[in-house]
Every structure is written in C-alpha cells, then in structure tokens.
ROSEDO-234369 format. One record per residue (C-alpha): x, y, z. Coordinates in nm, 2 decimals, decimal comma, padded with zeros to 4 digits. Example, Ala and Ser with C-alpha at 12.3 -4.5 7.8 and 13.67 -1.06 7.14 Angstrom:
REM residues 2
PT     px     py     pz
PT  01,23 -00,45  00,78
PT  01,37 -00,11  00,71
***
This chain:
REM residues 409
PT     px     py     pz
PT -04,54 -01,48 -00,50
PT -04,23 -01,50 -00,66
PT -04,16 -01,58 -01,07
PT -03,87 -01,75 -01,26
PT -03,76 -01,68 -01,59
PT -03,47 -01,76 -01,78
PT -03,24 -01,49 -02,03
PT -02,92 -01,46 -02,19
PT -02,71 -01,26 -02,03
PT -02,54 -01,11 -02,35
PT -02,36 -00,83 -02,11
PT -02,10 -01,11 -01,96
PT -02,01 -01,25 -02,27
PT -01,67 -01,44 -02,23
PT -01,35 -01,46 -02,40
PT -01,45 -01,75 -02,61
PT -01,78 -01,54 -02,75
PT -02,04 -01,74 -02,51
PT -02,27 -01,56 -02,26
PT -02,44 -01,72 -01,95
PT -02,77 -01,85 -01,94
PT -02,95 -01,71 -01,67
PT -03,22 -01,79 -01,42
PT -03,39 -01,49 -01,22
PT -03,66 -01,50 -00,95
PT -03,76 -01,08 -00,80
PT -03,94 -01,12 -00,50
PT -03,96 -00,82 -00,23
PT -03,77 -00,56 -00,48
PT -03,47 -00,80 -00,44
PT -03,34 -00,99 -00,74
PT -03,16 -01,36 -00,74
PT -02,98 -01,54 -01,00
PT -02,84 -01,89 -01,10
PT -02,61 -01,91 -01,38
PT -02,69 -02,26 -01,57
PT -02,48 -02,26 -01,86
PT -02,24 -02,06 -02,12
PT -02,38 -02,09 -02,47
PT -02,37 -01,86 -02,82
PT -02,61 -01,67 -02,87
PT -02,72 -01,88 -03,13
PT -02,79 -02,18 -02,94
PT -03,04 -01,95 -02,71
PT -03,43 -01,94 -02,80
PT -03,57 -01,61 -02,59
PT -03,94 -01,63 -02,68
PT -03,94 -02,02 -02,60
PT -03,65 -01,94 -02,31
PT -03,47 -02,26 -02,35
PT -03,09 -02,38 -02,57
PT -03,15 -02,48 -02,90
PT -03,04 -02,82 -03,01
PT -02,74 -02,65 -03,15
PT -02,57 -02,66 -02,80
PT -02,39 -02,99 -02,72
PT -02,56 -03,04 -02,38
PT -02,90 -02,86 -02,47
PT -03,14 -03,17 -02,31
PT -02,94 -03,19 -01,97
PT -02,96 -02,83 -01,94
PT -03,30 -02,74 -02,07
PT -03,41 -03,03 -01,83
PT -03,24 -02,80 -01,52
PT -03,46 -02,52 -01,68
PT -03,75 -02,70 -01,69
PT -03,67 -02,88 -01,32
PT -03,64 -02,53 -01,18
PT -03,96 -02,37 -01,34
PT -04,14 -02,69 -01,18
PT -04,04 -02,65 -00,87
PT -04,09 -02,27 -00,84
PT -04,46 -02,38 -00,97
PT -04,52 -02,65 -00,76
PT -04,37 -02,38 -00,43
PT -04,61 -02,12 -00,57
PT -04,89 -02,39 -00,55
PT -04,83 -02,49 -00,17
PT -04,78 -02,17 -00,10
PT -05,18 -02,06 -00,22
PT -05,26 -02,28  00,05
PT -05,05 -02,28  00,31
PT -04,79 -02,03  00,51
PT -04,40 -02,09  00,40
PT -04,19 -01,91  00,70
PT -03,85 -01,81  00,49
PT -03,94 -01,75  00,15
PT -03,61 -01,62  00,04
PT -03,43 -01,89  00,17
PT -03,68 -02,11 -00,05
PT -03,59 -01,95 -00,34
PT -03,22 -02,01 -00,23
PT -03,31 -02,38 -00,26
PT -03,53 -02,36 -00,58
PT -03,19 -02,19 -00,76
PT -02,97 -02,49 -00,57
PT -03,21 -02,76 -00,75
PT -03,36 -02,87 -00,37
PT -03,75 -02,90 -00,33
PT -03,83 -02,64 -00,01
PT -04,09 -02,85  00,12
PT -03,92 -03,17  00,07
PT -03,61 -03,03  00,16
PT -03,47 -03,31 -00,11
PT -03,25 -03,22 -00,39
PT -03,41 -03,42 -00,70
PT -03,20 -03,68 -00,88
PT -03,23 -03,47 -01,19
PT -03,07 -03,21 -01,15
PT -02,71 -03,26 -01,27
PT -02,41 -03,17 -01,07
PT -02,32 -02,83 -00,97
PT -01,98 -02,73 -01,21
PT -01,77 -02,50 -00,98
PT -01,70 -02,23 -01,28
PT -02,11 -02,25 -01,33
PT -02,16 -02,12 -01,01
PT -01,86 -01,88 -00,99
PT -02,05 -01,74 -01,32
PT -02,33 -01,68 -01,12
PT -02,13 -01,55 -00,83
PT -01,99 -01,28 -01,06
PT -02,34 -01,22 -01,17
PT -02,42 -01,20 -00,84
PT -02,14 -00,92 -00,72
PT -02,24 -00,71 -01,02
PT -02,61 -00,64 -00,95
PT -02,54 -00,62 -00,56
PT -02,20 -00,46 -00,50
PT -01,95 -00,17 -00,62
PT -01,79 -00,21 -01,02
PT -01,45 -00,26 -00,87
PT -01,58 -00,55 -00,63
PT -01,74 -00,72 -00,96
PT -01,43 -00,66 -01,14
PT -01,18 -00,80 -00,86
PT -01,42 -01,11 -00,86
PT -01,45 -01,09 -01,23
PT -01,10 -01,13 -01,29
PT -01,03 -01,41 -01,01
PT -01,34 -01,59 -01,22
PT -01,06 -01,58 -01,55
PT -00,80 -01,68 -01,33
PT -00,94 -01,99 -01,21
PT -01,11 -02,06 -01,57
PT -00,72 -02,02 -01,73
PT -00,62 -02,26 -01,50
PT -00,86 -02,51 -01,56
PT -00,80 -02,52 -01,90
PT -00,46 -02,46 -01,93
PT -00,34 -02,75 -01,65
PT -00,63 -02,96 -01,76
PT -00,72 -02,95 -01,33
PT -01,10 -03,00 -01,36
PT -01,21 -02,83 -01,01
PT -01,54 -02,98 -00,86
PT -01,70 -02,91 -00,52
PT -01,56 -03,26 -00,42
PT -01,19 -03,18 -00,50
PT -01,13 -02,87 -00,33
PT -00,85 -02,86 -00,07
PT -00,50 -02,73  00,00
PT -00,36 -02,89 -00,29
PT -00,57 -02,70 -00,51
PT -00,47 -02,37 -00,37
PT -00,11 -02,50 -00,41
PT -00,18 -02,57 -00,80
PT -00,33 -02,21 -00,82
PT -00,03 -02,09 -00,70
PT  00,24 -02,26 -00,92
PT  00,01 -02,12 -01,23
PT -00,01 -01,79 -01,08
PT  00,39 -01,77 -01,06
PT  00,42 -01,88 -01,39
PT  00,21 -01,61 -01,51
PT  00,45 -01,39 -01,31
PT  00,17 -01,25 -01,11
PT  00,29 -01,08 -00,74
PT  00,22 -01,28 -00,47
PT  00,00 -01,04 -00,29
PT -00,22 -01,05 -00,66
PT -00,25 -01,43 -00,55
PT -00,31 -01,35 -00,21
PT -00,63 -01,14 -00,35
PT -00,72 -01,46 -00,58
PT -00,71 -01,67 -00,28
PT -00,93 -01,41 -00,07
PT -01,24 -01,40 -00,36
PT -01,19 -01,77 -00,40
PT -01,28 -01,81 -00,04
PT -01,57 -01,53 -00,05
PT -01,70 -01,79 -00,32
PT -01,71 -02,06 -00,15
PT -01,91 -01,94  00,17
PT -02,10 -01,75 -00,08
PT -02,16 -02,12 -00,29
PT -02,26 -02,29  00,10
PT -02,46 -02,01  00,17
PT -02,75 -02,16 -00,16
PT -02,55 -02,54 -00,07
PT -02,36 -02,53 -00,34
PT -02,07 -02,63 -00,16
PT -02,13 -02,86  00,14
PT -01,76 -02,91  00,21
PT -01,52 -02,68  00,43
PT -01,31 -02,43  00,33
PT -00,95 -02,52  00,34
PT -00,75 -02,33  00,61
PT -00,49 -02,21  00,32
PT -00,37 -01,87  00,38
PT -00,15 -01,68  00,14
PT  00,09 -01,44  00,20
PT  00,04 -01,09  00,17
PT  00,32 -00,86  00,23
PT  00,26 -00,45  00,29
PT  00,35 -00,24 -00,01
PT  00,50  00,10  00,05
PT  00,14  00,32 -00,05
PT  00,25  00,63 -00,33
PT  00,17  00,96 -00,20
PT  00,20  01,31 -00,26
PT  00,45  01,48  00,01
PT  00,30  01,85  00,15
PT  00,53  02,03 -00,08
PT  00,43  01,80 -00,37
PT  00,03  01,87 -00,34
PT  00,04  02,30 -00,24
PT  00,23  02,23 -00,60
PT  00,01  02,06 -00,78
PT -00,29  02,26 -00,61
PT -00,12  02,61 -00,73
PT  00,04  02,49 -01,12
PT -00,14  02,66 -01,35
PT -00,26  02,48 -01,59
PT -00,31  02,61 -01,97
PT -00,51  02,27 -02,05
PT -00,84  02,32 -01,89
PT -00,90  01,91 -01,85
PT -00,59  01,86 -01,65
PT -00,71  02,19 -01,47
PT -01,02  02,00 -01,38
PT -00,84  01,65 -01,27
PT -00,61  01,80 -01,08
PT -00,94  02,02 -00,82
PT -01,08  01,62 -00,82
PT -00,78  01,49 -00,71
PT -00,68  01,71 -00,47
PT -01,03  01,72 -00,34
PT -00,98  01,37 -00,25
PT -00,66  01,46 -00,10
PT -00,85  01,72  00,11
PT -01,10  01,46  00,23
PT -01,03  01,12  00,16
PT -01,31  01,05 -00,01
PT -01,29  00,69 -00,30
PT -01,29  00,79 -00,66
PT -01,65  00,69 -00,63
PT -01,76  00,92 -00,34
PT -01,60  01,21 -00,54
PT -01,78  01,17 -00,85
PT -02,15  01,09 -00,65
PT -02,09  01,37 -00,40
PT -02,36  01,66 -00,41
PT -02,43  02,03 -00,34
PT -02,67  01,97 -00,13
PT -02,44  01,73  00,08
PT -02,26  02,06  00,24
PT -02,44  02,16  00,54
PT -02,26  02,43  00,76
PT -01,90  02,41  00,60
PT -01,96  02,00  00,63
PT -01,97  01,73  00,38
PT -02,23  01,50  00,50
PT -02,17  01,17  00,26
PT -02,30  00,82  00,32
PT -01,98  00,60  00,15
PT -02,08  00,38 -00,14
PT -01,87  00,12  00,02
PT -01,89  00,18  00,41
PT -02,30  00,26  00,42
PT -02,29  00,49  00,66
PT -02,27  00,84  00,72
PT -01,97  01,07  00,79
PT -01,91  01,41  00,81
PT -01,61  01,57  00,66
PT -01,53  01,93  00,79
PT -01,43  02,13  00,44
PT -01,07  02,32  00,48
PT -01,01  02,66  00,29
PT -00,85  02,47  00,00
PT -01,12  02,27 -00,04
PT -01,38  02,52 -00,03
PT -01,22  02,75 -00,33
PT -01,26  02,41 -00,52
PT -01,62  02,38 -00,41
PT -01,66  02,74 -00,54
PT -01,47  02,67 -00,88
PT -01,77  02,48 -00,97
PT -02,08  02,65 -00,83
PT -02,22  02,66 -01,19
PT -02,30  02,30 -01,15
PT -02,64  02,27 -01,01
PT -02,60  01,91 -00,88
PT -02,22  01,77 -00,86
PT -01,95  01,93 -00,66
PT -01,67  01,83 -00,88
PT -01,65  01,79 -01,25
PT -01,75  01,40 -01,40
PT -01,52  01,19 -01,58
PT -01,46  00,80 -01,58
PT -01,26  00,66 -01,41
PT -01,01  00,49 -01,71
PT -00,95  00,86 -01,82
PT -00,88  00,99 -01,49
PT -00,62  00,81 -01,44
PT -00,49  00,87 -01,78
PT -00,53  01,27 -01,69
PT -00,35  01,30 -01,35
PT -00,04  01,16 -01,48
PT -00,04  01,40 -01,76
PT -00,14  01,65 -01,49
PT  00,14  01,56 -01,23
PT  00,39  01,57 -01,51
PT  00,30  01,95 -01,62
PT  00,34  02,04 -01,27
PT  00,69  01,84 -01,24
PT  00,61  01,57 -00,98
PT  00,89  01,38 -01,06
PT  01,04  01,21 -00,76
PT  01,18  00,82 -00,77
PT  00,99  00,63 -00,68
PT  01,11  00,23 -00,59
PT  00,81 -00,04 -00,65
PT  00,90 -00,40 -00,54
PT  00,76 -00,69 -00,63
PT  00,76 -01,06 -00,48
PT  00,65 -01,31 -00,73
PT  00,67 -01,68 -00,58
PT  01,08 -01,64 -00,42
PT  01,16 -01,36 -00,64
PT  01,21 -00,98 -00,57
PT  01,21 -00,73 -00,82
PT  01,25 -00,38 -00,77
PT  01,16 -00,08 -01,02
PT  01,22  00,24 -01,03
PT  00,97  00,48 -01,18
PT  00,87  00,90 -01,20
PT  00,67  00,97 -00,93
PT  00,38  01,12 -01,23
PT  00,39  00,81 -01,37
PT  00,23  00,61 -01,13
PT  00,01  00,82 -01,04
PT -00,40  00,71 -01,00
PT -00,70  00,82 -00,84
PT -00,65  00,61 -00,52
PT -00,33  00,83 -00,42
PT -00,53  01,10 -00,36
PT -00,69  00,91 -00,05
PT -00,37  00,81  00,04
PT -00,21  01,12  00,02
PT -00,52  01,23  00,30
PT -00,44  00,96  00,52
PT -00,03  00,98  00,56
PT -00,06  01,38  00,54
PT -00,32  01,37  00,82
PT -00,15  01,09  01,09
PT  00,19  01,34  00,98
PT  00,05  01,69  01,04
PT -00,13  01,49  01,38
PT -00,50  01,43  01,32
PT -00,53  01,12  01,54
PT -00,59  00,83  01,46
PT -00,95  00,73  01,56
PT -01,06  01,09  01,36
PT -00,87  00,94  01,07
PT -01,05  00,61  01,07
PT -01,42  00,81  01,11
PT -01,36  01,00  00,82
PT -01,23  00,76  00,56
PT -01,43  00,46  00,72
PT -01,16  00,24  00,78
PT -01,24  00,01  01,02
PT -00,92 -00,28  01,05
PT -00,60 -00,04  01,26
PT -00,41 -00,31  01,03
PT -00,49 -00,13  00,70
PT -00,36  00,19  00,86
PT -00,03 -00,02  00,93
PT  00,17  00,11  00,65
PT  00,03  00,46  00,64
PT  00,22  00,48  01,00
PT  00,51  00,32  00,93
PT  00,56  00,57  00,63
PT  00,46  00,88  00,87
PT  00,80  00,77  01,10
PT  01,01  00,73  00,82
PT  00,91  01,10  00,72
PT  00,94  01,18  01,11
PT  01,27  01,02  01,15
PT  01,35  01,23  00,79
PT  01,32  01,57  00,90
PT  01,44  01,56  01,27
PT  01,79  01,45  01,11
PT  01,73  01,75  00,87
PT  01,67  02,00  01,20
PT  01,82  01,86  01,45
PT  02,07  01,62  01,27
PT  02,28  01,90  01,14
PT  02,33  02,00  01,55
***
C-alpha cells in the first residue's frame, strides 16, 4: 500500500532563500507530490518531519501535514479490508485534502494558494518530464510570483478569468518581454490549470484567452554555410568537437538531447535507430557519408557516438566555432513587444545555439526535396503548422536562386 512522508525540498530553493515543503506518496514505481508550503530551512524539523514554530503559519500547515498523514492512514486501513478500484486516483484525492471513501474534502484543510500548487506543479514537471519542460514551467512559475507581488494581484482559484490574463499581460510588457514570450506564459499557465483540475485543485474553467503568437523567421545554416563549417579546420580541438555535434544534428535532426544520449549500439545497418526523449517513439535515421566520417571520428568511445558537453557550454562553443570559420552573415531579428516592433541586426555566429542545427536539417531537407511526410517521421514533428515557417523560408530561398539563374535571362 502506499506511504506518505513529508521533506524539504532544498534543490528548488527560491529567490527569497525558502524551499518547498514537500509531501510524497510512491506507489507502483510511480512517485506523487504536493507542495504545502515555502519555508527556511530553519523553520523545517526532518526527523519529526513537520515546520518548527519559527515559521509564521507553522500550526495551519503542520495541521495539513498531519490531515494528510491521517487520511493516507485511515485509506490504508479500509483498504486491509476491503478492495479500493482506482488507487492512484485516491492518492490524487489524499494530496487534494479529499477523504477517497467519503469523497468529502474536510473542513480543515485550508484553501489551496494558486502559487502553492504551481510549486508543486513545477515539482511535478521536473521528476516526470525533459529539463527544458521544467525550466519553461519553472520560469512561467517566477513570472506569475513577480506579478503577484509586484501589482499586489493576489491570484486564487476563485479569481481566475480573462482579466487576469489581461493584468499578466500589461506586466509582461512592462518588463519588455516579446509577445510570443507571453504567449508561452499563457500556454504553461493553462497546462497548470488542467493539470490543478486534474487532483481538483481548480474546479473552475479555463478562460478562453488566447494570446498572440506570431512566426519568427528560424536561423539556419545555408548549404554553403554548413560544407564550411563541416571542412574549417580547426586548431582548437574543443571547437573541433562542437562543431562534428552540431553538424551531426544538422545531418539528422536530432534535439540537443538525442545527440548527447545517442549510442553505438543504436546504428544498425548504416541506421540510427533512436527512440526521442521527447516524442517516445522510435525512428530510424538513414546516416549520409558526412555523417558517418563523424561517427568514425569517435570510434574510440565505447558508448557515445559524439563527444559530451552541457548544454550552457555548447552554446558558448559553436559561436566561437562559427566565428573561426567566418559565418558571418546579417542576420535581422524582430521583436513585438505589446504594439511595438523592434528590429536587430546581428552576425550570423552570434546567434548561433544548438537548436539551429535541427533547423538547419529541416529547411535544408524540404529545399534539396525530401518530402514532407519523411521530414516529419524523422524529426517527430507531428503539427504541419510547426513546419509553416520552415516552408515559407524554403520559397524565399526558391524564389532567390531562380532570379539568380534564370533572372539574369
């Protein structure tokens, strides 16, 4: 049967020094977690697992402590006896404060605080999903925190509606942050509350508020620009080593994260067979001459196909890298920020990053006429939408070179 216990959860500390206090139940191999306060760590008591009296609110909240460990007691206890038919979805209810069998929420229990329960949520994305989920969700968490305190807007589960979203907004311009960065704010805030209905949370609807999101132009390497960086020579063996991972992923398509899991082993018959961190399922990726000489660069590795690095330094690298080998083409970045554009104008190796290199695999592929449906089976893109832009970059690069040929007629 499942078991509660309660921890400090010193690995999310905040920005004011405070870490959440955590309740976890594992049943099945499968772990679930309810956030039920930010404290010091202090104010937190592991071998007694309850907030000291230090804390400001230490009764109310050792009481939710105490509440929960009662009720997963009393579940165990009817469960010796009799048969419970969804015992995960009683746990659900045990974390939300509700009595399984009585299907009652207890009078007790105080009320739900929306940035409690997006704590958990966070929580929740880091055990279960990819780091750059848990950091998007992470970040909207600070977001909506900032805004709290800053406006003094205290967000409950009763007070959500369009007119919050509209509040978000105004805050999010003043912090001069793109409108497609709110458009991402608004899209986790959402995912958090279905996720907060899904343990009831949040019996309310989500408002129909849609924010708008408008296509940016995706950086890539052009043909000429890659068989360069894919021949410099480099006398600094690190950027010698970024550059075969980067142009790997330009070969394949493979995330950042696929290239730095993906294995020997994985090549069967000139194939890299790879299950996608974030897709789940399996694809096979035929490997090109220019990708096999990389492969073979690095045959002294038992395991990894490619050399390991984070991801932070990578990034760092391959604009050092593109810079050696010259890439230094304009390139124009615009920005929409409530009703105002901005435009920038940058070196082509300075805005450089590891997702180019997918990029650079899907314009270069739709260009050179790989079709679309073989595109979408290697990279795992499902939505024709998120291939939009790729295509309308592909004409304009069309469009380019027949008035290059043919325009000079």
């Amino acid at each position: 049967m499942p078991n509660i216990s309660f921890y400090l959860n010193t690995s999310s500390k905040g920005k004011k020094g405070t870490s959440p206090v955590m309740a976890k139940v594992i049943y099945n191999k499968k772990r679930y977690y309810k956030s039920i306060a930010r404290v010091n760590i202090d104010d937190w008591d592991d071998e007694k697992q309850r907030i000291k009296s230090s804390y400001k609110q230490y009764k109310a909240k050792n009481a939710t402590i105490q509440h929960l460990k009662s009720l997963m007691l009393t579940f165990d206890n009817y469960c010796q006896l009799n048969k419970y038919p969804d015992i995960e979805n009683a746990i659900k209810m045990i974390l939300s404060g509700i009595d399984p069998i009585q299907g009652k929420r207890s009078p007790n229990i105080p009320e739900i605080k929306v940035l409690d329960a997006f704590s958990e949520f966070v929580e929740y994305s880091k055990n279960n999903f990819e780091n750059n989920t848990y950091r998007r969700r992470n970040t909207v968490y600070n977001f909506v925190q900032a805004f709290s305190e800053k406006t003094k807007y205290n967000i409950t589960f009763q007070n959500i509606d369009v007119q919050l979203f509209d509040k978000m907004k105004e805050y999010s311009a003043k912090k001069k942050h793109s409108n497609n960065t709110f458009a991402q704010t608004v899209k986790v805030f959402k995912r958090f509350l279905s996720w907060s209905q899904e343990r009831n949370y949040f019996d309310g609807s989500i408002p129909k508020y849609k924010a708008t999101e408008k296509d940016i132009t995706p950086i890539i390497l052009t043909i000429d620009e890659f068989k360069t960086l894919y021949d410099f020579e480099f006398t600094d063996k690190k950027l010698a080593r970024v550059r075969d991972i980067f142009c790997f992923g330009c070969l394949t398509g493979l995330r950042f994260s696929d290239l730095q899991r993906a294995r020997r082993d994985w090549i069967v018959n000139d194939q890299l067979v790879i299950t996608m961190k974030k897709v789940k399922e399996p694809v096979r990726i035929p490997l090109v001459d220019r990708s096999k000489k990389i492969v073979e660069r690095y045959k002294h590795q038992p395991v990894w196909i490619l050399p390991r690095i984070s991801n932070q330094k990578f990034n760092d690298y391959i604009k050092k890298a593109c810079k050696a080998a010259e890439i230094k083409a304009p390139v124009t970045i615009s920005t929409h920020s409530g009703n105002k554009f901005t435009e920038k104008t940058f070196l082509k190796h300075e805005v450089i990053t590891a997702h180019v290199s997918r990029k650079t695999f899907i314009s270069m592929s739709l260009y050179l006429g790989m079709t679309q449906k073989v595109v979408q089976e290697i990279t795992g893109i499902r939505e024709e939408k998120t291939l939009r832009k790729y295509i309308s970059i592909v004409d304009e690069m069309k469009t380019k070179e027949m008035n290059n040929t043919w325009g000079k007629l």
